[in-house]
C-alpha positions in Angstrom: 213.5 121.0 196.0 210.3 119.2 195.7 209.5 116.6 198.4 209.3 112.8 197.0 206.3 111.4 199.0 204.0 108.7 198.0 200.7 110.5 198.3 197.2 109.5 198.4 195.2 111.0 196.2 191.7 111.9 195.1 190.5 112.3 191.7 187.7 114.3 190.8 187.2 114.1 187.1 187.6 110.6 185.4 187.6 110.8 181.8 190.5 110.3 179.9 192.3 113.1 181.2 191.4 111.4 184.8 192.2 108.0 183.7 195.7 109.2 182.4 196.6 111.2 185.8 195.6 107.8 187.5 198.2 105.8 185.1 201.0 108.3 185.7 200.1 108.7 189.4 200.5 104.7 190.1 203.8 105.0 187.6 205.5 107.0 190.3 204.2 105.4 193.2 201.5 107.2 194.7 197.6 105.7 195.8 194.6 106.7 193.9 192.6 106.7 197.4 189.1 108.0 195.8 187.9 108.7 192.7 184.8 110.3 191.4 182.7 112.1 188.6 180.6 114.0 191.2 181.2 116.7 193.6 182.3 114.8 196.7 180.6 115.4 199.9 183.1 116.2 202.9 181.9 112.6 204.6 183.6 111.1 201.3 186.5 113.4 201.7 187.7 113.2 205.1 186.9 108.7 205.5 189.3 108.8 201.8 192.1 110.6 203.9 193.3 112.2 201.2 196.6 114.3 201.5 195.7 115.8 197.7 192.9 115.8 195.3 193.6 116.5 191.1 190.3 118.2 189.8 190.0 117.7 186.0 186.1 117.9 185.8 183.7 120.4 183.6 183.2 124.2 184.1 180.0 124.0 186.3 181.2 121.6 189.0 184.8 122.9 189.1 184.3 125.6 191.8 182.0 123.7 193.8 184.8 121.0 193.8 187.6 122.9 194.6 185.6 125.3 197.5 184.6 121.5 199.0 188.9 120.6 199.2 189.4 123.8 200.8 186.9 123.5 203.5 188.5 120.4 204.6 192.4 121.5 204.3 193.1 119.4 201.4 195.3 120.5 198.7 193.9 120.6 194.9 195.6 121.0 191.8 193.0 122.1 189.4 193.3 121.6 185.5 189.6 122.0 184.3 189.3 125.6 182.2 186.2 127.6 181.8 185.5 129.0 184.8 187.9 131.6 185.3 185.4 134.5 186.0 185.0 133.1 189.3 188.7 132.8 189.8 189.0 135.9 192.5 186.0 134.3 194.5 188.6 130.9 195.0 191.1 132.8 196.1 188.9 134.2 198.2 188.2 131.0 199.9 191.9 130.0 199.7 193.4 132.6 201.8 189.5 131.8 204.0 190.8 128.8 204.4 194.6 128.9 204.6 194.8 125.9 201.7 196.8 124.8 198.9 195.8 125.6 195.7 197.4 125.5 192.2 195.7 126.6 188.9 197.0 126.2 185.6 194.8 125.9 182.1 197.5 123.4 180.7 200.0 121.0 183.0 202.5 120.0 179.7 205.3 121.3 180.5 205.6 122.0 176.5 202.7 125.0 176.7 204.3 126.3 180.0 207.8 126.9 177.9 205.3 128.0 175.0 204.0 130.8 177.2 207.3 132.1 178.2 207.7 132.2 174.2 204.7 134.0 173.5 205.2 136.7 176.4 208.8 137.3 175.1 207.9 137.4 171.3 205.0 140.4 172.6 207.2 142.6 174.4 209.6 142.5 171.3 206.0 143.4 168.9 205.7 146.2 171.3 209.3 147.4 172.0 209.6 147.9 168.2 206.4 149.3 167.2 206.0 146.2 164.6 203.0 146.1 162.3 201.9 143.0 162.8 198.0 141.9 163.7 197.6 138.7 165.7 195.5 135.8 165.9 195.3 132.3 168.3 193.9 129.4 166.6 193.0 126.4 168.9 192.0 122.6 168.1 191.0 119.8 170.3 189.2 116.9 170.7 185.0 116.7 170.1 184.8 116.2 173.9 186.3 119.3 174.8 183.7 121.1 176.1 184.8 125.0 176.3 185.7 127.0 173.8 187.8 128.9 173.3 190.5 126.9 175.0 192.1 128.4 178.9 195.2 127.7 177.5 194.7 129.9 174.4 192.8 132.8 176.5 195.9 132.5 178.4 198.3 133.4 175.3 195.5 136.2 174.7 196.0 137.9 178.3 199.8 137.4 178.2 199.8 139.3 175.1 197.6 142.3 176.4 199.8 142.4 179.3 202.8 143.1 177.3 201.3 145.9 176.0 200.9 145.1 172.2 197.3 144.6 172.2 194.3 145.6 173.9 191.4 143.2 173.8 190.9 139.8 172.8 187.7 138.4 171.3 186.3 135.2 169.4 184.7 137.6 166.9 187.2 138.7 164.3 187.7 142.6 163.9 189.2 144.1 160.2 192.1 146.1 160.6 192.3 146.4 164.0 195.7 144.8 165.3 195.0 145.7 168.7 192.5 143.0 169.1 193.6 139.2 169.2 191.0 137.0 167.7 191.0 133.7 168.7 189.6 130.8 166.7 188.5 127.2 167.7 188.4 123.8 166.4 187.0 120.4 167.3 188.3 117.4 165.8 188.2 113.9 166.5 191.5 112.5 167.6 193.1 115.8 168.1 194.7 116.0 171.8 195.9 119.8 171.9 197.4 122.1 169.2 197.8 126.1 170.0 199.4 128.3 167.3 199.9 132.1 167.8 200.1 134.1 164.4 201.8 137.6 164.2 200.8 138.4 160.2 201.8 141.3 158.3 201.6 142.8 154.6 205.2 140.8 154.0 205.4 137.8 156.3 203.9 135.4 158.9 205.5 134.4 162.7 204.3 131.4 164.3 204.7 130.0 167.9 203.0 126.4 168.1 202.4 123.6 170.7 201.7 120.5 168.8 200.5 117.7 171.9 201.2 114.3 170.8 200.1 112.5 173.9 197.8 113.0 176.8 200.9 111.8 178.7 202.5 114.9 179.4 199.5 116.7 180.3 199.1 114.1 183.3 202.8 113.9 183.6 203.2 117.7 184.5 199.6 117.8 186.8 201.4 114.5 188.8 204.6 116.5 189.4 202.8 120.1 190.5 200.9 117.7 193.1 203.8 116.1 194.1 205.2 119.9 194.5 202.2 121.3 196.0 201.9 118.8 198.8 203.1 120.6 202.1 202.9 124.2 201.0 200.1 126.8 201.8 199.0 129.4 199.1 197.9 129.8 195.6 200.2 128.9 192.9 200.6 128.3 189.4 202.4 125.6 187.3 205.4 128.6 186.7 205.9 128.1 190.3 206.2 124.8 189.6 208.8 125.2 187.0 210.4 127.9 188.3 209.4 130.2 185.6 
């Protein structure tokens, strides 16, 4: 059971992803102690006393941030993609520093049921040798600034490691269905939409995520803090949900 505390939290990242977490954060009753579009130094960290920090930022500061919470024992929730290369190096510093991290490319609890879909909808591909060549095609918003999306590189590795393809790749490859090309979009006005295609000579399967509002996102990052505070590791939001 998650423990119902009104926290006081940091936010590193205040766009309008930040400026929703803060909305949704206040809605069920926790502080917005410190918020900032830089990475913090650990004078600013420790005189906030912080008990959790949400780190939606860009790709280039988001390890620097994260490495900066875990040096001073405070838990982070981390939602900014594009720098998953250096993902082994945090954890790394997590277990360093016995913190409290949790990682996850999307927070809508929508996507998270999406990737259960898309991992079971694989194993079938594979378990019954099906023809089928696949494809992830991702839109956002102009201000997104990595591409392709975590969230759809995510559906990409979940498919490899169901065994029904190999590679995935943002150049598309002719009749190869063991690589998963994965095409991106920006539009104006578009909060989040990830479709996975499984085409064949006869027919076309689609999984989709259609997000409506940037409430959900901020909703589900809220509710992993709220179930991260207290706890020592690295987690994901399927520990979260109990997926």
């Amino acid at each position: 059971m998650v423990e119902k505390k009104n926290l006081n939290i940091g936010l590193i990242g205040y766009g309008n992803m930040g400026k929703s977490i803060e909305k949704q954060a206040i809605l069920r009753g926790h502080k917005i102690g410190f918020i900032t579009n830089k990475t913090p130094s650990s004078k600013e960290l420790k005189n906030s006393n912080l008990e959790l920090v949400l780190e939606f930022s860009s790709p280039k500061s988001a390890v620097s941030n994260i490495i900066v919470c875990l040096e001073n024992k405070i838990p982070i929730v981390c939602g900014t993609t594009g720098w998953e290369n250096q993902y082994d190096f945090i954890k790394q510093k997590c277990k360093k520093y016995n913190g409290s991290f949790l990682y996850s490319p999307n927070f809508s609890i929508g996507v998270n049921i999406l990737f259960i879909l898309n991992k079971i909808l694989a194993k079938i591909m594979f378990k019954s040798n099906l023809d089928y060549k696949v494809s992830i095609n991702e839109i956002h918003h102009k201000n997104k600034l990595d591409y392709p999306s975590g969230t759809a590189i995510a559906l990409a590795k979940d498919i490899i490691l169901e065994k029904y393809c190999k590679n995935w790749g943002i150049i598309p490859l002719k009749n190869n269905k063991k690589n998963i090309y994965i095409s991106s979009k920006r539009i104006d006005n578009i909060i989040g939409i990830h479709t996975v295609f499984y085409e064949s000579l006869i027919d076309v399967i689609q999984i989709k995520h259609f997000a409506k509002k940037r409430k959900g996102f901020a909703l589900g990052a809220i509710i992993a803090a709220e179930w991260l505070y207290k706890k020592t590791g690295i987690f994901s939001m399927k520990d979260v949900l109990n997926l």
